[in-house]
C-alpha positions as CSV (number, residue, x, y, z in Angstrom):
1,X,2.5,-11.7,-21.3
2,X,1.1,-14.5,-20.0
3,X,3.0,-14.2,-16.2
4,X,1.6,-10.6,-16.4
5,X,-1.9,-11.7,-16.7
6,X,-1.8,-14.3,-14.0
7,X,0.1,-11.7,-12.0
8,X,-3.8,-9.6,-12.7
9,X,-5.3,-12.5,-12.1
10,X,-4.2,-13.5,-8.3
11,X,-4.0,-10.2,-7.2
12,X,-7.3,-8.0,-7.2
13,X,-5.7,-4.7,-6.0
14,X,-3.5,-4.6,-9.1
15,X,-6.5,-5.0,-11.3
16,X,-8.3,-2.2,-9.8
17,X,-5.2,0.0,-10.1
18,X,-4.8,-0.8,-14.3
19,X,-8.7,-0.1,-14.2
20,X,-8.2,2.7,-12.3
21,X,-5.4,4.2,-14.6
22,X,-7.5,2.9,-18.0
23,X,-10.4,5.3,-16.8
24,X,-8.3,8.2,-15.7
25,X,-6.8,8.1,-19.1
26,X,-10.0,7.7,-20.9
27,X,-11.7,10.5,-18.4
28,X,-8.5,13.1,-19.7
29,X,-8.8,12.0,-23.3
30,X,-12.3,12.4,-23.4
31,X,-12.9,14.8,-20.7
32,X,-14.2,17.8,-23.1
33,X,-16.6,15.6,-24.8
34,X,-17.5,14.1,-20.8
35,X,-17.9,18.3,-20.1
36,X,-20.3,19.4,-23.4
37,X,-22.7,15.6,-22.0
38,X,-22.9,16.9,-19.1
39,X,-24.0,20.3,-20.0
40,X,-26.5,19.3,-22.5
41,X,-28.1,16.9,-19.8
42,X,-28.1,19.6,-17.0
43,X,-29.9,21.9,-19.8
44,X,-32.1,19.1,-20.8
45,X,-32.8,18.9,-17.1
46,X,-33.3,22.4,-16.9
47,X,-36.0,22.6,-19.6
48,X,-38.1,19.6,-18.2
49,X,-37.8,21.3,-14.9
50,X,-39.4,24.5,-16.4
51,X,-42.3,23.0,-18.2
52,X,-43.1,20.4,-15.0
53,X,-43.2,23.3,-12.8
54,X,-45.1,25.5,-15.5
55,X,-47.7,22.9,-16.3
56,X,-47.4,19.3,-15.1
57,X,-50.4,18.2,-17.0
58,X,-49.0,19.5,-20.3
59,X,-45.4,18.7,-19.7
60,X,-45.2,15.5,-21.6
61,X,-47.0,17.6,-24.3
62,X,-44.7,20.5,-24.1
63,X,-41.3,18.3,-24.2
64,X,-42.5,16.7,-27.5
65,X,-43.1,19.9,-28.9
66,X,-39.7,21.6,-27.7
67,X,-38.2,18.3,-29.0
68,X,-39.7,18.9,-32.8
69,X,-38.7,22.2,-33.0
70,X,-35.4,21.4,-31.5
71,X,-34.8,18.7,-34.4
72,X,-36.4,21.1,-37.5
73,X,-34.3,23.9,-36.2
74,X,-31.2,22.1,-36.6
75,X,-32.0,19.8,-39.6
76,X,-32.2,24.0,-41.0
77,X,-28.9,24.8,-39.4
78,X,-27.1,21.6,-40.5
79,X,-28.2,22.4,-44.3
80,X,-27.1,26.0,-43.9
81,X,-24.1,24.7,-42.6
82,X,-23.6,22.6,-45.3
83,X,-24.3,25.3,-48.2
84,X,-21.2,27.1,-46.3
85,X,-19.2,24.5,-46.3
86,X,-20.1,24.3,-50.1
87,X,-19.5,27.6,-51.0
88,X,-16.5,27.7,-48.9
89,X,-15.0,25.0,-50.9
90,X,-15.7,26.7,-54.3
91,X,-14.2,29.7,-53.4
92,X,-10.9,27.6,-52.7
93,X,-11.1,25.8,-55.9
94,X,-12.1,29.2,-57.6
95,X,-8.8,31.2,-55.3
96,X,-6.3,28.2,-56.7
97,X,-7.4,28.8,-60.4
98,X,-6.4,32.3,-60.3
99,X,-3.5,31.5,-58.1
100,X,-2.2,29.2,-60.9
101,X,-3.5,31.3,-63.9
102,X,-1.1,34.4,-61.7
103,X,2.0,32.3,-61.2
104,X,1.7,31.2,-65.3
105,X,1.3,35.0,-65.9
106,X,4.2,36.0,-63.9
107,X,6.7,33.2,-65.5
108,X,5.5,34.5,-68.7
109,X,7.0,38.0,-68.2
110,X,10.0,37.2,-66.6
111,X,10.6,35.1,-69.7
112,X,9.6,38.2,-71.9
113,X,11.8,40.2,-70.0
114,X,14.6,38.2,-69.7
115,X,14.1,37.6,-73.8
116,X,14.7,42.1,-74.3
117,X,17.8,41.8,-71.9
118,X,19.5,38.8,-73.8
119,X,18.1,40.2,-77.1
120,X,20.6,43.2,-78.5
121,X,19.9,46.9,-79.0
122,X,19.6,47.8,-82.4
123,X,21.8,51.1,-82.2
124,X,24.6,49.6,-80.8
125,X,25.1,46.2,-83.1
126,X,25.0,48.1,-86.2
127,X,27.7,50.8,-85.7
Protein backbone atom coordinates (compact mmCIF):
# COMPACT_ATOMS: atom_id res chain seq x y z
CA UNK A 1 0.00 0.00 0.00
CA UNK A 2 2.47 2.10 0.92
CA UNK A 3 4.87 1.59 -2.49
CA UNK A 4 1.56 2.31 -4.30
CA UNK A 5 1.20 5.69 -2.69
CA UNK A 6 4.79 6.76 -3.21
CA UNK A 7 4.40 5.38 -6.71
CA UNK A 8 1.20 8.48 -6.72
CA UNK A 9 3.31 10.48 -5.13
CA UNK A 10 6.54 10.81 -7.65
CA UNK A 11 4.69 10.51 -10.55
CA UNK A 12 1.93 13.40 -11.27
CA UNK A 13 0.53 11.79 -14.49
CA UNK A 14 -0.58 8.73 -12.64
CA UNK A 15 -2.39 10.87 -10.17
CA UNK A 16 -4.34 12.67 -12.67
CA UNK A 17 -5.24 9.45 -14.37
CA UNK A 18 -6.83 7.76 -10.77
CA UNK A 19 -8.46 11.37 -10.48
CA UNK A 20 -9.49 11.16 -13.75
CA UNK A 21 -11.07 7.59 -13.46
CA UNK A 22 -12.57 8.59 -9.60
CA UNK A 23 -14.62 11.42 -11.45
CA UNK A 24 -15.68 9.47 -14.54
CA UNK A 25 -16.99 7.02 -12.09
CA UNK A 26 -18.68 9.38 -9.91
CA UNK A 27 -19.96 11.50 -13.27
CA UNK A 28 -21.76 7.78 -14.38
CA UNK A 29 -22.98 7.00 -10.89
CA UNK A 30 -24.37 10.16 -10.39
CA UNK A 31 -24.95 11.27 -13.86
CA UNK A 32 -28.93 11.34 -13.66
CA UNK A 33 -28.95 13.30 -10.55
CA UNK A 34 -25.81 15.67 -12.49
CA UNK A 35 -28.84 15.78 -15.61
CA UNK A 36 -32.22 16.83 -13.24
CA UNK A 37 -29.21 19.93 -11.51
CA UNK A 38 -28.62 20.93 -14.55
CA UNK A 39 -32.17 21.21 -15.72
CA UNK A 40 -33.56 22.88 -12.71
CA UNK A 41 -30.62 25.57 -13.03
CA UNK A 42 -31.17 26.16 -16.80
CA UNK A 43 -35.08 26.60 -15.77
CA UNK A 44 -34.08 28.72 -12.87
CA UNK A 45 -32.07 30.58 -15.41
CA UNK A 46 -34.81 30.76 -17.65
CA UNK A 47 -37.25 32.31 -15.24
CA UNK A 48 -34.81 35.09 -14.05
CA UNK A 49 -34.22 35.69 -17.73
CA UNK A 50 -38.03 36.35 -18.24
CA UNK A 51 -38.69 38.63 -15.34
CA UNK A 52 -35.18 40.79 -16.05
CA UNK A 53 -36.25 41.24 -19.50
CA UNK A 54 -39.98 41.82 -18.43
CA UNK A 55 -39.21 44.35 -15.80
CA UNK A 56 -35.63 44.86 -14.51
CA UNK A 57 -36.71 47.18 -11.79
CA UNK A 58 -39.19 44.68 -10.34
CA UNK A 59 -37.13 41.59 -11.05
CA UNK A 60 -35.63 41.13 -7.63
CA UNK A 61 -39.23 41.70 -6.51
CA UNK A 62 -40.72 39.31 -8.88
CA UNK A 63 -38.09 36.32 -8.02
CA UNK A 64 -38.97 36.51 -4.31
CA UNK A 65 -42.47 36.27 -5.09
CA UNK A 66 -42.09 33.30 -7.74
CA UNK A 67 -39.79 31.81 -4.95
CA UNK A 68 -42.80 31.96 -2.09
CA UNK A 69 -45.16 30.53 -4.18
CA UNK A 70 -42.75 27.95 -5.43
CA UNK A 71 -42.08 26.85 -1.70
CA UNK A 72 -46.08 26.99 -0.50
CA UNK A 73 -46.97 25.16 -3.62
CA UNK A 74 -44.80 22.36 -2.74
CA UNK A 75 -44.93 22.35 1.08
CA UNK A 76 -49.08 21.59 -0.36
CA UNK A 77 -47.82 18.92 -2.67
CA UNK A 78 -45.40 17.28 -0.17
CA UNK A 79 -48.48 16.98 2.39
CA UNK A 80 -50.69 15.62 -0.36
CA UNK A 81 -48.05 13.38 -1.05
CA UNK A 82 -47.78 12.28 2.20
CA UNK A 83 -51.62 11.63 2.88
CA UNK A 84 -51.11 9.19 -0.19
CA UNK A 85 -48.50 7.58 1.02
CA UNK A 86 -50.66 7.19 4.19
CA UNK A 87 -53.60 5.95 2.69
CA UNK A 88 -51.56 3.79 0.51
CA UNK A 89 -50.14 2.09 3.44
CA UNK A 90 -53.62 1.42 5.16
CA UNK A 91 -54.95 -0.09 2.31
CA UNK A 92 -52.02 -2.64 2.45
CA UNK A 93 -52.41 -3.25 6.02
CA UNK A 94 -56.24 -3.37 5.45
CA UNK A 95 -55.56 -5.91 1.89
CA UNK A 96 -53.30 -8.31 4.28
CA UNK A 97 -56.09 -8.56 6.97
CA UNK A 98 -58.51 -9.91 4.51
CA UNK A 99 -55.77 -11.88 2.76
CA UNK A 100 -55.09 -13.72 6.15
CA UNK A 101 -58.84 -13.74 7.44
CA UNK A 102 -59.24 -15.65 3.35
CA UNK A 103 -56.51 -18.07 3.65
CA UNK A 104 -57.99 -19.06 7.53
CA UNK A 105 -61.39 -19.38 5.72
CA UNK A 106 -60.17 -21.50 3.06
CA UNK A 107 -58.13 -24.02 5.59
CA UNK A 108 -61.33 -24.19 7.45
CA UNK A 109 -63.23 -25.83 4.62
CA UNK A 110 -60.93 -27.96 3.38
CA UNK A 111 -60.78 -29.31 6.92
CA UNK A 112 -64.67 -29.44 6.87
CA UNK A 113 -64.54 -31.18 3.78
CA UNK A 114 -62.09 -33.42 4.26
CA UNK A 115 -63.99 -34.29 7.84
CA UNK A 116 -67.52 -35.49 5.37
CA UNK A 117 -65.03 -37.64 3.14
CA UNK A 118 -63.31 -39.45 6.14
CA UNK A 119 -66.64 -39.44 8.02
CA UNK A 120 -69.02 -42.59 6.80
CA UNK A 121 -72.39 -42.57 5.07
CA UNK A 122 -75.01 -43.48 7.19
CA UNK A 123 -76.77 -45.85 4.59
CA UNK A 124 -74.00 -47.89 3.91
CA UNK A 125 -72.50 -48.71 7.68
CA UNK A 126 -75.76 -49.81 8.85
CA UNK A 127 -76.79 -52.56 6.35
Amino acid sequence: MKSLLDYISSNPMAAMGIAFLALLTVYFIFKQLIKIALFFLLLALAVGGYYYFKDPAKMPENIHQTLKDTREKSEKLLKTGKQAYQKGKDIYEKSKDIYKKGEEMTKEAKDFFKKEEEAPEKGEGQR
